[in-house]
C-alpha positions in Angstrom: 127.9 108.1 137.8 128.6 111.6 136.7 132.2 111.7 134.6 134.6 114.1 136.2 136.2 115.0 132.8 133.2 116.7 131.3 132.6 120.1 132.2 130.1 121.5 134.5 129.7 124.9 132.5 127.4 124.1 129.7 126.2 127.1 127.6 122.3 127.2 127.2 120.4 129.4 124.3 116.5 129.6 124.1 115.9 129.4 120.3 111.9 128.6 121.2 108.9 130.7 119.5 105.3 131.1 120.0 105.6 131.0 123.9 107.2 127.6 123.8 111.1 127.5 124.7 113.1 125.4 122.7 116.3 124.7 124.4 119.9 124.4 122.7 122.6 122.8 125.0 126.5 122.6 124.4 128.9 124.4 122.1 130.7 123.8 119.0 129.5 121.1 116.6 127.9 119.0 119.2 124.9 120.7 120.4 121.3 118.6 121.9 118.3 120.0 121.2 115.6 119.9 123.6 112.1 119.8 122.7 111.6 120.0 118.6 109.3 123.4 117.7 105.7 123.3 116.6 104.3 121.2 114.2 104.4 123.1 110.2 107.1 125.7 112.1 110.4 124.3 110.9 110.9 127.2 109.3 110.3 129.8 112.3 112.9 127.2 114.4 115.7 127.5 111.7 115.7 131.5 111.2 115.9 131.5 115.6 118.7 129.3 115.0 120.1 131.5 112.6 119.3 134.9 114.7 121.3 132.8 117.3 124.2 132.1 115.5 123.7 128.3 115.7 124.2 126.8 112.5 121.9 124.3 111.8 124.7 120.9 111.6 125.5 121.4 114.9 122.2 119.8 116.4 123.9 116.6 116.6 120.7 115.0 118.5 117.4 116.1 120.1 114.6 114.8 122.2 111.0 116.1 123.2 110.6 116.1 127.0 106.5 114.7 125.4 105.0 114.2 122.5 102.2 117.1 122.1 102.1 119.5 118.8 104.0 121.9 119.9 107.5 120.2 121.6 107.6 117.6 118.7 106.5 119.0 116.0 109.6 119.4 113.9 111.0 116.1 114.8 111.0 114.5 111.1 111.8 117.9 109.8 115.0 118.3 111.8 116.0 114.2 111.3 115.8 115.3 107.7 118.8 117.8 108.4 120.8 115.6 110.1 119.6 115.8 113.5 120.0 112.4 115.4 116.5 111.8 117.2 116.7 110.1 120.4 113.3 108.4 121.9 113.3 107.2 125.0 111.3 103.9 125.8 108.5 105.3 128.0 107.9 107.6 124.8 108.0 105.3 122.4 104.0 104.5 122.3 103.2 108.1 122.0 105.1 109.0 118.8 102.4 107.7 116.6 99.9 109.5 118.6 101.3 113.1 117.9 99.0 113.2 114.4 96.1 112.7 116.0 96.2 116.1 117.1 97.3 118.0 114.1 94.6 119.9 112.5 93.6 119.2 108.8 95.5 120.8 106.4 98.8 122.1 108.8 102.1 121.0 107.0 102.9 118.5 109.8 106.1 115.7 108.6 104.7 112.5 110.3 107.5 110.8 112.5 109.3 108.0 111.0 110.1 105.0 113.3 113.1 104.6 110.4 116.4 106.2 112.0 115.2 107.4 116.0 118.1 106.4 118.3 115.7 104.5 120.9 117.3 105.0 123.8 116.9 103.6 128.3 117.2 106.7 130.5 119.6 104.9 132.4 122.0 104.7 129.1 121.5 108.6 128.5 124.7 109.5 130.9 126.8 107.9 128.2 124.9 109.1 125.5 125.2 112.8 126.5 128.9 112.5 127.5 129.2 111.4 123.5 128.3 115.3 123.1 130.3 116.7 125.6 127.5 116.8 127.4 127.3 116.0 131.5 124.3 115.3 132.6 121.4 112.5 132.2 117.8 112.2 131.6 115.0 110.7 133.6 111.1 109.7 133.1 108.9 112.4 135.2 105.6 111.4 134.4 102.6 113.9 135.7 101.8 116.1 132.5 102.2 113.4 130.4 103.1 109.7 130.8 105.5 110.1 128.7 107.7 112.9 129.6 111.2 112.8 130.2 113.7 115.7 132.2 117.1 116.3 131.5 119.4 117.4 134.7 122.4 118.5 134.0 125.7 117.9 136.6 125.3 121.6 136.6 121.9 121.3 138.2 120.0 123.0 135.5 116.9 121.0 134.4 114.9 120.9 131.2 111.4 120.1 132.4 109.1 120.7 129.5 105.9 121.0 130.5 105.9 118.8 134.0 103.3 120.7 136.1 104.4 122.7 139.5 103.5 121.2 142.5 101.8 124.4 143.9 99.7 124.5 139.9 98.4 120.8 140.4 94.9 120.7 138.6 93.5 117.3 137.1 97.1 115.6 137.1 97.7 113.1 139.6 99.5 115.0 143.1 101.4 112.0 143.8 103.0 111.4 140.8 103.8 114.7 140.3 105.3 115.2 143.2 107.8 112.0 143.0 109.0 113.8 139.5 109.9 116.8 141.0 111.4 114.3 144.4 113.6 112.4 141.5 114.8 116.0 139.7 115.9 117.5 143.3 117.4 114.1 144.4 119.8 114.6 141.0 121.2 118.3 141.8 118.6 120.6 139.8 118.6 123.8 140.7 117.7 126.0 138.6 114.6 124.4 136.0 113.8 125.6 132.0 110.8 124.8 132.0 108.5 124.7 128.5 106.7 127.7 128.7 108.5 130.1 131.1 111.7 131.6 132.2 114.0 130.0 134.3 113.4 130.1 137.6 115.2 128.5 140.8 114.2 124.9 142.1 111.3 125.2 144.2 111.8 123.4 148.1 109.9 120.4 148.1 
């Protein structure tokens, strides 16, 4: 259930590059990141930080809504500053798999199994409220298997790369369609998507 003392107004900066948004959420010291940079970009995700005024220590935790090259990337990187990395279950048989799809020779930092916060979905509520944070994360499967949304109580939703219902190509209609069901039946309203601006939820 949502918690009435957390606040509804949650600040939201883009600190993404190359085309691929990179969500900070929160204020102060306890900020989430959501999705991770590029793989061999770490550098490129710290000086938007810095142009952003967000200091680096304040990334208190982050998730990728999937694990592909370019929304994980800089997960070891950023665990190795201090940034708590939550996996959730349904992703956890896809973190090995990222480095199958770096090329030879990119400066990718595999992921470590040693210090991820594996988390449930249904325990993210309490793990987000930790940061100040209200709001909770579900799986919405149909890009990848493994993808994961975060609604806020606000109703603004961090879908990563979850394909539109009117875009449907090779992914499976149904499935896709009971992701965006779950995200409306949550309150989202307006959706940050991975590669795009923000844009209000579509009707179903």
């Amino acid at each position: 259930m949502p918690n009435p003392g957390l606040s509804t107004v949650t600040p939201i900066v883009n600190v993404g590059f190359r085309s691929t948004n990179i969500w900070v959420v929160g204020a102060g010291t306890t900020r989430l990141l959501v999705d991770l940079g590029w793989v061999g970009m770490m550098g490129a995700l710290q000086h938007e930080l810095r142009r952003k005024d967000i200091p680096l220590d304040a990334i208190r935790a982050g998730f990728a809504t999937h694990y592909h090259i370019d929304h994980a990337g800089c997960a070891e990187d950023l665990k190795r500053h201090g940034m708590a990395l939550w996996v959730f279950e349904e992703q956890v048989p896809s973190v090995d798999g990222l480095s199958r799809w770096v090329k030879p020779g990119e400066p990718f930092t595999p992921i470590r199994s040693e210090g991820n916060v594996l988390l449930r979905c249904v325990d993210s509520r309490r793990a987000l409220a930790d940061l100040g944070i209200a709001g909770e994360v579900i799986p919405t499967p149909g890009h990848s298997p493994c993808s994961v949304s975060l609604v806020l109580n606000s109703g603004a939703c961090f879908t990563g790369d979850l394909t539109p219902e009117a875009m449907v190509g090779s992914e499976d209609r149904t499935v896709v369609r009971a992701s965006w069901d779950r995200l409306r039946a949550l309150g989202a309203r307006t959706v940050y998507p991975g590669h795009a601006a923000p844009y209000p939820m579509p009707p179903a």
